[in-house]
VOPADO-462075 format. One record per atom (N, C-alpha, C, O, CB): residue in one letter; atom name; x, y, z. Coordinates in steps of 0.001 Angstrom, whole numbers, plus 500000, padded with zeros to 6 digits. Glycine has a CB too. Example, Ala and Ser with C-alpha at 12.3 -4.5 7.8 and 13.67 -1.06 7.14 Angstrom:
BEGIN
 residuo atomo     c1     c2     c3
       A     N 513190 494310 507800
       A    CA 512300 495500 507800
       A     C 513200 496700 507800
       A     O 514236 496681 508465
       A    CB 511308 495527 509046
       S     N 512850 497750 507080
       S    CA 513670 498940 507140
       S     C 512900 500030 507870
       S     O 513409 501138 508039
       S    CB 514084 499402 505725
END
This chain:
BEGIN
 residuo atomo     c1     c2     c3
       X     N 500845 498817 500000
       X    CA 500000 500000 500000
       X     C 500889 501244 500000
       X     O 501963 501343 500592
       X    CB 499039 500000 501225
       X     N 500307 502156 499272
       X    CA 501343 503373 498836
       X     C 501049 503997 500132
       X     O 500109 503564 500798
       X    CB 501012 504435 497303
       X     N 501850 505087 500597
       X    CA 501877 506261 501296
       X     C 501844 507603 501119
       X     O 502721 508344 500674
       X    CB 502580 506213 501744
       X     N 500645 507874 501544
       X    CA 500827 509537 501007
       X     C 501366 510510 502016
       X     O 501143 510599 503223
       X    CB 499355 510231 500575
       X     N 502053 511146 501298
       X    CA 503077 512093 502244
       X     C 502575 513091 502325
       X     O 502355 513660 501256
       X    CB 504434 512416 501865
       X     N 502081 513906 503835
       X    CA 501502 515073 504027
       X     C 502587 516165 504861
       X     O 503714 515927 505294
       X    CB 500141 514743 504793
       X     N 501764 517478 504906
       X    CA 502481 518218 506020
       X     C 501226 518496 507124
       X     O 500000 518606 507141
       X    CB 503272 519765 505399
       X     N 502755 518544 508312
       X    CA 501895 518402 509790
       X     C 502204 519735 510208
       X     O 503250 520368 510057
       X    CB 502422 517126 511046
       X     N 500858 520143 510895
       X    CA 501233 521426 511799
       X     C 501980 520855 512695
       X     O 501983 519660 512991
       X    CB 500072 522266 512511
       X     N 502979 522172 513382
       X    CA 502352 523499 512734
       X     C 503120 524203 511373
       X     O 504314 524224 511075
       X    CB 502367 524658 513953
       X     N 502206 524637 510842
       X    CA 502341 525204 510157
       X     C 503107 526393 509623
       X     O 502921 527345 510381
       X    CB 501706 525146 510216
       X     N 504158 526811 508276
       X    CA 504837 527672 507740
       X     C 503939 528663 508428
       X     O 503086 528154 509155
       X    CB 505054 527618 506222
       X     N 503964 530405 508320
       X    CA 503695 531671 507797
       X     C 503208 531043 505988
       X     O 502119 531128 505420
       X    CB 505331 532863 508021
       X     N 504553 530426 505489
       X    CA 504223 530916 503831
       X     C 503167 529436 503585
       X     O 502509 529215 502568
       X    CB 506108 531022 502436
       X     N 503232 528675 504646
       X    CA 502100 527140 504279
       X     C 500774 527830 504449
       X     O 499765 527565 503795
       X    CB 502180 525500 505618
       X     N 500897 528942 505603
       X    CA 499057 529327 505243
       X     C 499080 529898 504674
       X     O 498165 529461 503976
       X    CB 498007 529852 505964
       X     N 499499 531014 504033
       X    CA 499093 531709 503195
       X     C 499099 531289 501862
       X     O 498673 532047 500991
       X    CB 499605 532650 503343
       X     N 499624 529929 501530
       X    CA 499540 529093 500673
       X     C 498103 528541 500701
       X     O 497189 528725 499898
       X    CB 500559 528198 500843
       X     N 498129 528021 501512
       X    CA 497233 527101 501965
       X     C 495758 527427 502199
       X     O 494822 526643 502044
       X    CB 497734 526670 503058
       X     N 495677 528995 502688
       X    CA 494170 529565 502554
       X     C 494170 530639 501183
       X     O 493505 531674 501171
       X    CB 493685 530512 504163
       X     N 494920 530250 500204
       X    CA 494901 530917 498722
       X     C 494427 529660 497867
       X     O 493986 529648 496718
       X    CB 496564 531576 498144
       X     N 494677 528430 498898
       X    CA 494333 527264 497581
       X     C 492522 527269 498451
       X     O 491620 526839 497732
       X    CB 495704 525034 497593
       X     N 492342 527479 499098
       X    CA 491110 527630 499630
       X     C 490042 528958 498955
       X     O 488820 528819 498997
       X    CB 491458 527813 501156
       X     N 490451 529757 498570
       X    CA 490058 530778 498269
       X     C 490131 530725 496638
       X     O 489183 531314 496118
       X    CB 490775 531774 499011
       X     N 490909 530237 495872
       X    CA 490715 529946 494752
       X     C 489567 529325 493899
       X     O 489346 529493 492699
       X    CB 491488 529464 494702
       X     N 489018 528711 494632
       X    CA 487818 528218 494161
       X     C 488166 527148 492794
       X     O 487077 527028 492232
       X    CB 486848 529570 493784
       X     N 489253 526293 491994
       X    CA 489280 525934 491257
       X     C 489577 524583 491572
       X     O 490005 523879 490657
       X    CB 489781 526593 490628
       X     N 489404 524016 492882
       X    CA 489999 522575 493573
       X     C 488843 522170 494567
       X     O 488225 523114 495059
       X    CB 491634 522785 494539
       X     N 488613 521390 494788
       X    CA 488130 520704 496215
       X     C 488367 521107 497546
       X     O 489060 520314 498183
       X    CB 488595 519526 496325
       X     N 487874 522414 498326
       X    CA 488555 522925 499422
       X     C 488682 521601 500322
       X     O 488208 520486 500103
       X    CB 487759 524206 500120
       X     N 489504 522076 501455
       X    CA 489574 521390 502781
       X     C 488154 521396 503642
       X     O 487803 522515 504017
       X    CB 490732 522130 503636
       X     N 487607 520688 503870
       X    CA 486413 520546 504578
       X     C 486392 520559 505747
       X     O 487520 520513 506238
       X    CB 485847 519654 504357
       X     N 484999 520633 506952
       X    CA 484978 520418 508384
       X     C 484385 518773 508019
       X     O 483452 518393 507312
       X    CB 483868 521685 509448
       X     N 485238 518147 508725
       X    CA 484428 516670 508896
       X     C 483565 516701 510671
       X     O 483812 515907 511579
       X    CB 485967 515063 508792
       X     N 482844 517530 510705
       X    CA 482088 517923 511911
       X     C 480892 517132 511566
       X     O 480653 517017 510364
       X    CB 481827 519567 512159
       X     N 480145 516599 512364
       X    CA 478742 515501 511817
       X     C 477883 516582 511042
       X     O 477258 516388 509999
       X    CB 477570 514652 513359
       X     N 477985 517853 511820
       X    CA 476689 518887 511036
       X     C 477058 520117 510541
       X     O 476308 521067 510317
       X    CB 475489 519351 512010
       X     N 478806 520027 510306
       X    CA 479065 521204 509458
       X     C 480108 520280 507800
       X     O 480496 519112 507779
       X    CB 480244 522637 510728
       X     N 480240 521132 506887
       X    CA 480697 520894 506356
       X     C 481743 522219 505183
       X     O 482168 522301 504031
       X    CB 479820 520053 506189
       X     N 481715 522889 506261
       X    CA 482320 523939 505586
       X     C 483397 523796 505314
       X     O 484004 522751 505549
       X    CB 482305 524941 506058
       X     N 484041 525091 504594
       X    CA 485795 525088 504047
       X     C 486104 525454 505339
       X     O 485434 526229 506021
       X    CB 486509 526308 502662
       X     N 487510 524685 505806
       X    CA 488410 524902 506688
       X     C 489087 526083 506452
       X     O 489165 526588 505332
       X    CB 489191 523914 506782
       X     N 489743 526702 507779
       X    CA 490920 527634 507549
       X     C 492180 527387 508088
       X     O 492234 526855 509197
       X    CB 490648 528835 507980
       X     N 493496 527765 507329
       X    CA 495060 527611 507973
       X     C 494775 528368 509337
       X     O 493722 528782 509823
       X    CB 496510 528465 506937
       X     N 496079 528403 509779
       X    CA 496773 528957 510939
       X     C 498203 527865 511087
       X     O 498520 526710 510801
       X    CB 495609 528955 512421
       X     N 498638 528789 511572
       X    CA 500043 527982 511999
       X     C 499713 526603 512736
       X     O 500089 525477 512408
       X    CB 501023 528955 513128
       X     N 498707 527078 514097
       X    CA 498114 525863 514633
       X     C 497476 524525 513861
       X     O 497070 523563 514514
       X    CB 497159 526362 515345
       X     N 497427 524568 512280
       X    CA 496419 523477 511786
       X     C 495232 524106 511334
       X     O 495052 525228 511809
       X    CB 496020 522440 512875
       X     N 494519 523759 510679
       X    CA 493451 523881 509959
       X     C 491833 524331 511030
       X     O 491754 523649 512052
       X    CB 493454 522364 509136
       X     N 491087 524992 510896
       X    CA 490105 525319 512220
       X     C 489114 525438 511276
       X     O 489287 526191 510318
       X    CB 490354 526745 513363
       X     N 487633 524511 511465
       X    CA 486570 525364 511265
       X     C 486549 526501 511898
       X     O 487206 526669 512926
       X    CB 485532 524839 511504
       X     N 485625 527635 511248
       X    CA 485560 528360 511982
       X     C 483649 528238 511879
       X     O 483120 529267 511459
       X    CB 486548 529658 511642
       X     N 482685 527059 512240
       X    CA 481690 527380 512660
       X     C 481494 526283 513502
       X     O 480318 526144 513841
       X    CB 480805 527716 511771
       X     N 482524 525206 514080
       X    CA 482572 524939 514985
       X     C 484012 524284 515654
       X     O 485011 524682 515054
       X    CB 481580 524401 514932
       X     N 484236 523531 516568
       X    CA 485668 522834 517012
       X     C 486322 522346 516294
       X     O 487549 522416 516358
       X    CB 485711 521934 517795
       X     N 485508 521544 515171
       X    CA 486944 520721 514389
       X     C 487850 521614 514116
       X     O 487929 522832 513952
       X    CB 486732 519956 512910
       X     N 488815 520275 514108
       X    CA 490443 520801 513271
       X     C 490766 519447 512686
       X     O 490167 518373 512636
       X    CB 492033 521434 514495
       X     N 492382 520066 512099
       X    CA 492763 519290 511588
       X     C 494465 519419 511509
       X     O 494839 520389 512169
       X    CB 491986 519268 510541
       X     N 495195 518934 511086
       X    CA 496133 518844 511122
       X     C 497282 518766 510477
       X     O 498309 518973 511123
       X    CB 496009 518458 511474
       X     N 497367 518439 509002
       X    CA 497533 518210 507713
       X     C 496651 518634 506803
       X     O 495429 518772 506743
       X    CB 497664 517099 507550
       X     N 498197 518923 505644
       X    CA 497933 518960 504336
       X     C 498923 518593 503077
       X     O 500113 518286 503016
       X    CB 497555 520128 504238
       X     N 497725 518792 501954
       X    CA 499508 517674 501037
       X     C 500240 519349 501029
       X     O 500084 520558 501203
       X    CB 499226 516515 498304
       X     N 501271 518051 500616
       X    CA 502791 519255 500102
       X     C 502116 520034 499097
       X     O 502535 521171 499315
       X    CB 504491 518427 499191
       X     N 501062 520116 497812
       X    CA 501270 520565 496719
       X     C 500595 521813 497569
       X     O 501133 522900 497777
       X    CB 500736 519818 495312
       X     N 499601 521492 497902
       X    CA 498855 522855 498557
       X     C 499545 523780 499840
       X     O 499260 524947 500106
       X    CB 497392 522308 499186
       X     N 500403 523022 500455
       X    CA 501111 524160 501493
       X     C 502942 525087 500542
       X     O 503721 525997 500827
       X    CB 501715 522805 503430
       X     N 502792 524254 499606
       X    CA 504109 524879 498562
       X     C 503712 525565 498121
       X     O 504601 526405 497982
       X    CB 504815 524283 497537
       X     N 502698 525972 497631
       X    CA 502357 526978 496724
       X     C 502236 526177 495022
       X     O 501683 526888 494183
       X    CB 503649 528256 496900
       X     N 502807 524541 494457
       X    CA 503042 524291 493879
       X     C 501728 524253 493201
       X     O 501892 524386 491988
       X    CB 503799 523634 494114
       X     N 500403 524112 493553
       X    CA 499357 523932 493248
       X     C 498664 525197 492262
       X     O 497810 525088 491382
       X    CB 498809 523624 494450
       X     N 499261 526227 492685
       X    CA 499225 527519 491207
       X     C 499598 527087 490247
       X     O 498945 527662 489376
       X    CB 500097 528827 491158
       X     N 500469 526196 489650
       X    CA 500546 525627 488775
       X     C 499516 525132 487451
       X     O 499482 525366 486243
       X    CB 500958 524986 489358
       X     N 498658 524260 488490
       X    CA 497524 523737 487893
       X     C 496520 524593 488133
       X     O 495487 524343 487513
       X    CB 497199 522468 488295
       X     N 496508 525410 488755
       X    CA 495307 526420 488483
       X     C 495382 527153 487354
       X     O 494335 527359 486741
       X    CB 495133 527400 489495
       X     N 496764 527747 486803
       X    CA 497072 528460 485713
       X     C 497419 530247 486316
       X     O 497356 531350 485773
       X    CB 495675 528227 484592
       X     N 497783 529769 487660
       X    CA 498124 531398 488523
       X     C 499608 531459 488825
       X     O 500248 530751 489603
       X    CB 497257 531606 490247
       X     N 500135 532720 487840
       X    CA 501275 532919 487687
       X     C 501787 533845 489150
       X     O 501259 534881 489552
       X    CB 501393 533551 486253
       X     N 502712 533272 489639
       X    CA 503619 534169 490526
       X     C 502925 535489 490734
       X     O 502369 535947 491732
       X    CB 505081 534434 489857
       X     N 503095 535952 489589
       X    CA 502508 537404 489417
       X     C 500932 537804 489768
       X     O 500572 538788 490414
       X    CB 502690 537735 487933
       X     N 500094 536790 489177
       X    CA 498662 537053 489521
       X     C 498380 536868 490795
       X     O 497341 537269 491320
       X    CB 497768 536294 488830
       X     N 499577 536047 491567
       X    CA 499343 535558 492920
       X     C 499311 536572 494307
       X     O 498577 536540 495295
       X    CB 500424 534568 493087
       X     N 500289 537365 493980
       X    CA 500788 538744 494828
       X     C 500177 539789 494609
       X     O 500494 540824 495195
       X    CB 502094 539201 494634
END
């Protein structure tokens, strides 16, 4: 069985702001609350990932989305990013 390799909080400065730009992009599958009765997009923090409409968290994310590598496949240049 393969292994998928994630990153663990806590978290870069540049992993969230990575990381709540791949959230805000709207062109991927956000990070979800796996809460029984929420299901909203998660948010970074250094601490890990937080709903913010109730307790969950979380803890991880892949590498492509805390690198920034994931602009790539969106088609968002360096430039459009800043």
């Amino acid at each position: 069985m393969a292994t998928i390799e994630v990153v663990r909080a806590p978290f870069t400065p540049g992993q969230v702001a990575s990381l709540n730009a791949y959230q805000a992009a709207g062109q991927f599958h956000p990070y979800t609350c796996g809460g029984a009765d929420c299901r909203g997009a998660l948010i970074a923090a250094e601490g890990g990932w937080h709903c913010p409409a109730c307790d969950h968290t979380q803890d991880w994310a892949h590498p492509a989305h805390a690198d920034g590598s994931w602009r790539r496949h969106a088609g968002i240049t360096a430039a459009a990013a800043s």
